[in-house]
N, CA, C and O of each residue as an XYZ file, in Angstrom:
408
protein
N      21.641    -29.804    -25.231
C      21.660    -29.532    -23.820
C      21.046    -28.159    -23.527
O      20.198    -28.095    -22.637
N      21.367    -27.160    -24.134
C      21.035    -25.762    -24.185
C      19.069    -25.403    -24.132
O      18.289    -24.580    -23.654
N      19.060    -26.563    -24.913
C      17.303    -26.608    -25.538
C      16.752    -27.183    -23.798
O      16.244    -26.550    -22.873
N      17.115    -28.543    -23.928
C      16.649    -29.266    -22.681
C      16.958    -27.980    -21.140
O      16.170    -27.983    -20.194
N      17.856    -27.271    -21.167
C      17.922    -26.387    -19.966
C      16.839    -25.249    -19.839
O      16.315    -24.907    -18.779
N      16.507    -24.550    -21.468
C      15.189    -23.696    -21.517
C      14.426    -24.303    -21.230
O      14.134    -23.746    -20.172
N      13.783    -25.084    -21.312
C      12.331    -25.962    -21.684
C      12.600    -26.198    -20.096
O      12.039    -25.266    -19.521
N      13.285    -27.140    -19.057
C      13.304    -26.835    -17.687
C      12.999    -25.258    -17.758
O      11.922    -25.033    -18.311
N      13.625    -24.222    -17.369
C      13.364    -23.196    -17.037
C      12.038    -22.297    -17.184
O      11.591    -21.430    -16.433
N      11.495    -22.869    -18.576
C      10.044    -22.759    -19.025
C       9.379    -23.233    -17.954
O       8.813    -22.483    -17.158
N       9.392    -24.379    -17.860
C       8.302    -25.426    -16.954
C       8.791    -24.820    -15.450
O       7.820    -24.669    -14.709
N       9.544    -24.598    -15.093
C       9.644    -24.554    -13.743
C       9.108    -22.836    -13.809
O       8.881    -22.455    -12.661
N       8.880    -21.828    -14.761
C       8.065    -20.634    -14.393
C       6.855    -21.045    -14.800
O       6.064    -20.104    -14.733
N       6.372    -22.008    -15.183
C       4.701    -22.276    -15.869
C       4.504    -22.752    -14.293
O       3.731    -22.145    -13.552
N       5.201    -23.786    -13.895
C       4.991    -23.906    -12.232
C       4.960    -23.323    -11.109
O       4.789    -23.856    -10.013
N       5.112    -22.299    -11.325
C       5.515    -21.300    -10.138
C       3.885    -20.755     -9.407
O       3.009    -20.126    -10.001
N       3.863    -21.235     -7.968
C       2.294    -20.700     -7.810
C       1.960    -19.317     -8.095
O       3.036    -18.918     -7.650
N       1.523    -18.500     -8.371
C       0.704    -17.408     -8.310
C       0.612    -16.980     -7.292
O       0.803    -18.032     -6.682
N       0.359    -15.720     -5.963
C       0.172    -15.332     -5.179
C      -0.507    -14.137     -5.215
O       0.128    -13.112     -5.460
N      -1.824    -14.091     -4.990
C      -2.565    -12.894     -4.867
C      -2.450    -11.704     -4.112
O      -2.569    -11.741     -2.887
N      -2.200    -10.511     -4.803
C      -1.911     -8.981     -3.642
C      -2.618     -9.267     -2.734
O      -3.581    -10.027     -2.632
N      -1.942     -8.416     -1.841
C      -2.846     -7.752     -1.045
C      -3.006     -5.857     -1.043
O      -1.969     -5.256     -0.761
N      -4.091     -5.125     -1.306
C      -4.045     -4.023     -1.741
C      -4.994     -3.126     -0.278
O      -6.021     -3.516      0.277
N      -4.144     -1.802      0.021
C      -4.716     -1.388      1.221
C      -5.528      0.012      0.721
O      -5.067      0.782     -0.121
N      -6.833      0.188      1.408
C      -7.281      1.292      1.665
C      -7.628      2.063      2.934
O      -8.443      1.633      3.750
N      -7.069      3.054      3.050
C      -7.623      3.726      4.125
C      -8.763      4.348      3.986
O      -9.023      4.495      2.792
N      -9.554      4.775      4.683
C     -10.781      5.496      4.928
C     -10.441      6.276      5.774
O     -10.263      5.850      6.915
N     -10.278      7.447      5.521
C      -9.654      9.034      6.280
C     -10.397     10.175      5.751
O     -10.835     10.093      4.604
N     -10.613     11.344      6.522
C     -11.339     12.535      6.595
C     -12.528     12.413      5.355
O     -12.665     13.366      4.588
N     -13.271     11.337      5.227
C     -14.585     11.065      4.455
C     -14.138     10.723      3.083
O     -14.840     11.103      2.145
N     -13.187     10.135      2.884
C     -12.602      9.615      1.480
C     -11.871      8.534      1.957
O     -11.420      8.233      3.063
N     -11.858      7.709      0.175
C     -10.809      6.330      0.613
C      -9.441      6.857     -0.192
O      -9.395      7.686     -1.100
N      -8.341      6.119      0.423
C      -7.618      6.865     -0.006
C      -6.549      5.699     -0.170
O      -6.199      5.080      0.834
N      -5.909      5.320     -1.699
C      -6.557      6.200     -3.026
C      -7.575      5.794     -3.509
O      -7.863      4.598     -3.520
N      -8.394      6.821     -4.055
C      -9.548      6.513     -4.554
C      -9.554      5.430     -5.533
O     -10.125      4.486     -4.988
N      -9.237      5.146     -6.578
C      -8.742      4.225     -7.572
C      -7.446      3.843     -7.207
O      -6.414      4.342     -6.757
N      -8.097      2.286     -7.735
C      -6.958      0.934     -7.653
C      -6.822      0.422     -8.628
O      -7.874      0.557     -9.252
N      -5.845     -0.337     -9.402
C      -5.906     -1.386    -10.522
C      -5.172     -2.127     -9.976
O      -4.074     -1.855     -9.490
N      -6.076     -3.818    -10.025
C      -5.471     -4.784     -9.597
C      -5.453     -6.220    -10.332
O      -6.042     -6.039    -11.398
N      -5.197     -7.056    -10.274
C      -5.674     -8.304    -10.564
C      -6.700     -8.915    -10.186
O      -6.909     -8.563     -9.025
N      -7.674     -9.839    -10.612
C      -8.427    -10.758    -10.157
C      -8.076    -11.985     -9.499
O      -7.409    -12.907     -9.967
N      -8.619    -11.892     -8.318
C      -8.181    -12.725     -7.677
C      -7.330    -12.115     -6.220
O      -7.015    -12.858     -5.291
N      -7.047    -10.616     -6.255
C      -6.110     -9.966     -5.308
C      -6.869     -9.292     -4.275
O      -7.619     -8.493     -4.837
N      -6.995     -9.259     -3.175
C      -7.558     -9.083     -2.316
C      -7.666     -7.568     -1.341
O      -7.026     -7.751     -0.305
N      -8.249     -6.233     -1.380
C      -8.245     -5.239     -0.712
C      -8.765     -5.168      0.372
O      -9.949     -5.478      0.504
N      -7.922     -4.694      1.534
C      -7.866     -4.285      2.606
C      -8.640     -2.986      3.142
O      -7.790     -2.129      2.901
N      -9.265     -2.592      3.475
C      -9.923     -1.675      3.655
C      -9.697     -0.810      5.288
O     -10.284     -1.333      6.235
N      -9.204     -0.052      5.456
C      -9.310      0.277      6.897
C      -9.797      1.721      6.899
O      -9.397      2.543      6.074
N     -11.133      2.139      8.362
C     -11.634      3.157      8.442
C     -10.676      3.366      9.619
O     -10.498      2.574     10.544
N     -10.036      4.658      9.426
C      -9.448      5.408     10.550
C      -9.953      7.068     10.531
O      -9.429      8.144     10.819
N     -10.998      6.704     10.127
C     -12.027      8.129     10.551
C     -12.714      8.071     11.899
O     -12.403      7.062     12.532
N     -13.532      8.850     12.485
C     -14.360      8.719     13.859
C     -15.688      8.039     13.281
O     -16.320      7.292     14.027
N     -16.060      8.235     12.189
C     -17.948      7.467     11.788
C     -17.663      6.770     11.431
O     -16.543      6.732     10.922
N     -18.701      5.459     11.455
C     -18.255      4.281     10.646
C     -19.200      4.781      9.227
O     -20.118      5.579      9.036
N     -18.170      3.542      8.138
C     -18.017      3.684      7.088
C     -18.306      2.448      6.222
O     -18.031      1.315      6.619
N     -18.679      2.612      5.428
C     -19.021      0.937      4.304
C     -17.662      1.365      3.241
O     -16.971      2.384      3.252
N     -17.571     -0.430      1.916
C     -17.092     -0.205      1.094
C     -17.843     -0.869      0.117
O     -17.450     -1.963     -0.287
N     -18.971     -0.311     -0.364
C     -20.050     -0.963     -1.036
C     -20.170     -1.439     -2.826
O     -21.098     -0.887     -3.417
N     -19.632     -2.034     -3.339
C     -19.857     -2.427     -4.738
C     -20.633     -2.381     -5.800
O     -21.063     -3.377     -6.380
N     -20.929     -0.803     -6.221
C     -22.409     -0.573     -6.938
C     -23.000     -1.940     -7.567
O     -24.125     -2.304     -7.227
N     -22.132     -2.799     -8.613
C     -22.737     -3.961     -8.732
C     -23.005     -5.456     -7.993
O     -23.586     -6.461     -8.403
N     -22.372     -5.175     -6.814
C     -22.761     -6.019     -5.671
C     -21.587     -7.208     -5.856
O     -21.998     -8.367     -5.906
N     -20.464     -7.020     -5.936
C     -19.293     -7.955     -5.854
C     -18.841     -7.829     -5.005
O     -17.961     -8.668     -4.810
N     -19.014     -6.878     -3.983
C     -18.381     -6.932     -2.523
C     -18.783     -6.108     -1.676
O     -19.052     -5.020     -2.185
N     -18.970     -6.181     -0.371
C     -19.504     -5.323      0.838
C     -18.595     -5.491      1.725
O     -18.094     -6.582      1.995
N     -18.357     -4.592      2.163
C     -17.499     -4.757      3.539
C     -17.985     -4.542      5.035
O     -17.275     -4.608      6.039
N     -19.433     -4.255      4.968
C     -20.428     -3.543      5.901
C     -20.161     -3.029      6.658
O     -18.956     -2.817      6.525
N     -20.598     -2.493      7.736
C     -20.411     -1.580      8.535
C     -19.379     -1.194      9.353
O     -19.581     -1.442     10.541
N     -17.950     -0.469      8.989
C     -16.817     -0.476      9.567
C     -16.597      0.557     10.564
O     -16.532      1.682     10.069
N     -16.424      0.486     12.196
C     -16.035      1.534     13.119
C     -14.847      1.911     12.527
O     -14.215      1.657     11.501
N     -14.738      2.695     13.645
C     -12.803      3.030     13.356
C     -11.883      2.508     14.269
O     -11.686      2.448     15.483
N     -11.420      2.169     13.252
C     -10.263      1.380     13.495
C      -9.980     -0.115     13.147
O      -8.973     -0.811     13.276
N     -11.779     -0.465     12.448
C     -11.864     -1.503     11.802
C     -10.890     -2.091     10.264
O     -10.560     -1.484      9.245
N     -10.772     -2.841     10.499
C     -10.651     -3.667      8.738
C     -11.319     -4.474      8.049
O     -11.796     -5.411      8.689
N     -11.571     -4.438      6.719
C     -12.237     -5.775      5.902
C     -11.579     -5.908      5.795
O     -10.629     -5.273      6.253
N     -11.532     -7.279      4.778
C     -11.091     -7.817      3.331
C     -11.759     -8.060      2.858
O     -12.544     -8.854      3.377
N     -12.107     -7.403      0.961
C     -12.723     -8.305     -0.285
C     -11.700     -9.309     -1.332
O     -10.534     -9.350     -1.726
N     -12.684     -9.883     -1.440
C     -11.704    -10.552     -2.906
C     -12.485    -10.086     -4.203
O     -13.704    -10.170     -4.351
N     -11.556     -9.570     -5.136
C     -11.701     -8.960     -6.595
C     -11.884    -10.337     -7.227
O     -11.045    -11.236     -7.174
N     -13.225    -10.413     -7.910
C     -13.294    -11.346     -8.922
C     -13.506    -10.456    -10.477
O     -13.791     -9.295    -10.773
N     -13.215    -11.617    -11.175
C     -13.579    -11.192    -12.587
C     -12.827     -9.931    -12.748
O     -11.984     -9.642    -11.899
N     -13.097     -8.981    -13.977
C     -11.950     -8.078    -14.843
C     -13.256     -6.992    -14.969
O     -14.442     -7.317    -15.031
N     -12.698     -5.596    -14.989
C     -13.384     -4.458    -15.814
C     -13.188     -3.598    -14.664
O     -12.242     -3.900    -13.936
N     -13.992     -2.434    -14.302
C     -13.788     -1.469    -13.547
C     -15.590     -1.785    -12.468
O     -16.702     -2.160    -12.838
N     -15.054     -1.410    -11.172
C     -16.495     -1.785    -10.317
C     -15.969     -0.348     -9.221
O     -14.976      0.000     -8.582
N     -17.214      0.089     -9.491
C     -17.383      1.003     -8.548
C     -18.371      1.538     -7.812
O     -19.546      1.817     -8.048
N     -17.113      1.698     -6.126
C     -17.945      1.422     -4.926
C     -17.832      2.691     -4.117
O     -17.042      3.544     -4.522
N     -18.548      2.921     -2.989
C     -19.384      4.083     -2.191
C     -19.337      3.667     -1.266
O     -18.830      2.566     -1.053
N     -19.968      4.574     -0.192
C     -19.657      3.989      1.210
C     -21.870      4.558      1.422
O     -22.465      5.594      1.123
N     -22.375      3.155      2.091
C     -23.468      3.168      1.935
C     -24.509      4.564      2.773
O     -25.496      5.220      2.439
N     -23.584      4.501      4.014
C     -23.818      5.497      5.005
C     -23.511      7.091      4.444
O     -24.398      7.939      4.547
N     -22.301      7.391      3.898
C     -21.979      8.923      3.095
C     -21.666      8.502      1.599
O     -20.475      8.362      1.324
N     -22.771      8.245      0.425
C     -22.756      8.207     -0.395
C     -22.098      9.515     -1.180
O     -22.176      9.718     -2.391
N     -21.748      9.955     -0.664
C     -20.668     11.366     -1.704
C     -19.613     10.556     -1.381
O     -19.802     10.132     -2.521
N     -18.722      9.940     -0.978
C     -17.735      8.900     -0.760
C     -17.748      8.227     -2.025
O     -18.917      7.964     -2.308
N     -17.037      7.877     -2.811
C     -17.107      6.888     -4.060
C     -15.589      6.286     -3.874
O     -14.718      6.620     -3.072
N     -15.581      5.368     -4.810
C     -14.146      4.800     -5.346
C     -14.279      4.215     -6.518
O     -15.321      4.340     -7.161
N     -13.422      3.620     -6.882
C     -13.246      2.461     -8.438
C     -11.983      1.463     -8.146
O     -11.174      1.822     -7.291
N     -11.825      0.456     -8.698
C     -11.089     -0.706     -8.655
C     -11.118     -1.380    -10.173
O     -12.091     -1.937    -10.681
N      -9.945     -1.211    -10.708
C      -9.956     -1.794    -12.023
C      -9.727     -3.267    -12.133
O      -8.498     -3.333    -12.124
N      -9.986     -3.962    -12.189
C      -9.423     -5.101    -12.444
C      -8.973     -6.091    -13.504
O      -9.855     -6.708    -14.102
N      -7.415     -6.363    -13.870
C      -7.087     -7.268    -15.101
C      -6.981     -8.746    -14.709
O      -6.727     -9.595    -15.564
């Protein structure tokens, strides 16, 4: 009985859906803030400019754009795939970030 109750309890966490973050950035006084994230693949960042210029969140290797954000705007990207990608804002390129992803 003991066996048959693990093995349920197994299967019912192998079943359990998955639910992807949601991860926030602000864009304030010409930085994102925090600069670095580590997240999962598959988890989704929020991006908000609450500066006065608009602002990008650009993906040096091109996995995500958020284009041209006023203030007070929001994206969302979705993080695919695993490793570290790092992004800039296209308009004030001294702006950088990174996003790790496992």
């Amino acid at each position: 009985m003991k066996r048959f109750i693990t093995t349920l309890a197994m299967m019912a966490t192998l079943a359990s859906p998955t639910f992807a973050a949601d991860h926030k950035v602000k864009i304030e006084r010409g930085a994102y803030v925090p600069a670095s994230l580590t997240v999962a693949a598959g988890d989704t960042i929020t991006f908000t400019n609450l500066g006065p210029a608009p602002h990008t969140a650009t993906a040096v290797n091109g996995s995500f754009d958020t284009g041209r954000m006023r203030k007070g705007e929001s994206k969302r990207v979705t993080v695919s795939g695993s490793g570290s990608i790092a992004y800039f804002c296209e308009i004030h390129p001294v702006m950088k970030g990174s996003v790790t992803a496992q």
